[in-house]
C-alpha positions, 0 to 999 in steps of 0.5 A: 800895025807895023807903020803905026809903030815905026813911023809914029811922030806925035808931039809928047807931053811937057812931062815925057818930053822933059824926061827925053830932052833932059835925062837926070838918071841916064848913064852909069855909077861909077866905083868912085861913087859905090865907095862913097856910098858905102854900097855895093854895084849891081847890074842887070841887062834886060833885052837887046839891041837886035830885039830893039829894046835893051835896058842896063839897070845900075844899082848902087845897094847898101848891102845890109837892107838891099835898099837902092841908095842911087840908080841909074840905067842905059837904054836904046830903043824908044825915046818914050822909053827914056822917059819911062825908065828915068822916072822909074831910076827916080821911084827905085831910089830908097826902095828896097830892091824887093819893093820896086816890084811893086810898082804898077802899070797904072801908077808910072803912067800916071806919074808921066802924065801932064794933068789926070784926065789925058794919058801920058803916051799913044797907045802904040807906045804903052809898052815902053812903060810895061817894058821898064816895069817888066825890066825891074822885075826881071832885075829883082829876080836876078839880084835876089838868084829867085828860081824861075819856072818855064813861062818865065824864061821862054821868050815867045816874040823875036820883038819883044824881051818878055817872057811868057809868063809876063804877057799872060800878066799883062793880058789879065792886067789890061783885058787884051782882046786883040793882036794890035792890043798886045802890040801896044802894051808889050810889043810882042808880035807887031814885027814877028808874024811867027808868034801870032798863033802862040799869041791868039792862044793866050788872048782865048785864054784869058777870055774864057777864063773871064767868062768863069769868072762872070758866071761864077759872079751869076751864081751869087746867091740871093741869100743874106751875106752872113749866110754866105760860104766863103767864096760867095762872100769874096765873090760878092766883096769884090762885086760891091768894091767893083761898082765902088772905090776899084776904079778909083784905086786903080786911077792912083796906081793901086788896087785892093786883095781880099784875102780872108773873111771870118765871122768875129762874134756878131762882127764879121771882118775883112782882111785885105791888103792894098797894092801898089801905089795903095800900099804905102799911101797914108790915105789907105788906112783912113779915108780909103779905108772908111769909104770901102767899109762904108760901101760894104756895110751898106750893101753886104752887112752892116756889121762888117769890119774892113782890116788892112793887114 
């Protein structure tokens, strides 16, 4: 797993490789372009040089929105990871420091990808792009003073800068089953054979907490919809978006929460709310919309009304 890291030479993609030859958001702001800008400066270091992965976000804001009016970054680590993060100083532009959050594992690696059906980097590369994404959130927390619990500031891995709390995200968010999986998309333990143990803990976690999930999926009853509590009902919605219009989101770097269901006269309504890439597409509250509705009505209840709030 070592070799597969270090030693990896493979050709990138049009698109990586001009972000790597060819930065347009590498280096610093200066204060001469702060004043223009009528901004303030805003820095925020993420891992280190001794860890092999270390990113400086700069940030100029205009203070009376927290909307990011230029950014730029400094990195060593992986050349992929310039590719990674000039794409994101790109997506933070005219975002609000509070909304870089949002943006998803699926949606950049999309974004850096040369056509939609290959991806953008090998797999013993994908934590380059986790690594961005987990350095702009670190970033909003900094700038916004958010308390942090325990998960997130314990570093588990000497060979990774991310927390606890971010690998137990990223386990659930890729279905990891394995060491090797994990060295891929965050890096943690591909160096640092102390920290497998804590690592397989986690990995065992996630499984069984799978497991809950398929047998309280089983335990659907054969009842009308209707007739349904409220968690049969969500459990059956997102069984039926599953089969359905999931993958497709995801494919655009978004996905879709259900987060209530009630019954409104003889209609019963859906409350949902689009994430990542799915929040701000203009697509998500017409054609998105029908098509999970559609499905619902179709399988669940021909009444159901699907409200994106």
């Amino acid at each position: 797993m070592i070799d597969e890291l270090i030693n990896y030479k493979e050709p990138y993609g049009i698109k990586v490789s001009m972000f790597i030859n060819e930065p347009k958001h590498a280096g610093i702001i200066t204060n001469d372009e702060v004043k223009e800008l009528n901004a303030t400066l805003f820095t925020h270091t993420y891992g280190s040089e001794a860890i092999g992965e270390k990113i400086t976000w700069y940030w100029a804001i205009n203070p009376e929105d927290d909307t990011i009016l230029m950014a730029r970054y400094t990195y060593f680590g992986s050349p992929a990871g310039i590719a990674a993060c000039d794409m994101l100083a790109l997506l933070c532009k005219n975002k609000t420091v509070q909304d870089t959050t949002a943006m998803t594992y699926q949606g950049l690696e999309r974004f850096l990808r040369d056509n939609p059906t290959t991806p953008a980097l090998a797999p013993c590369e994908n934590y380059v792009i986790t690594l961005a994404l987990d350095s702009i959130t670190q970033a909003s927390h900094s700038y916004y003073g958010t308390a942090l619990g325990r998960d997130d500031l314990t570093i588990p891995c000497k060979d990774t800068p991310m927390s606890l709390s971010a690998l137990k995200k990223s386990i659930i968010l890729h279905n990891i089953q394995t060491l090797k999986e994990l060295a891929h998309y965050t890096k943690a333990g591909y160096k640092d054979h102390s920290c497998h143990e804590r690592l397989e803990e986690l990995l065992l976690s996630n499984q069984k907490a799978i497991e809950v999930e398929k047998e309280e999926a089983l335990k659907i009853p054969d009842i009308p919809f209707r007739q349904m509590d409220s968690k049969q009902k969500i459990v059956a919605i997102n069984k039926e978006i599953d089969g359905s219009v999931r993958q497709f989101l995801i494919m655009d770097g978004g996905d879709i929460e259900i987060l209530d269901v009630k019954e409104n006269g003889e209609n019963i309504d859906i409350y949902v709310r689009y994430l990542g890439a799915c929040s701000g597409c203009a697509s998500s509250s017409t054609s998105t919309l029908f098509a999970i509705e559609n499905a619902l009505k179709e399988k669940l209840d021909d009444k159901i009304r699907v409200l994106p709030i």
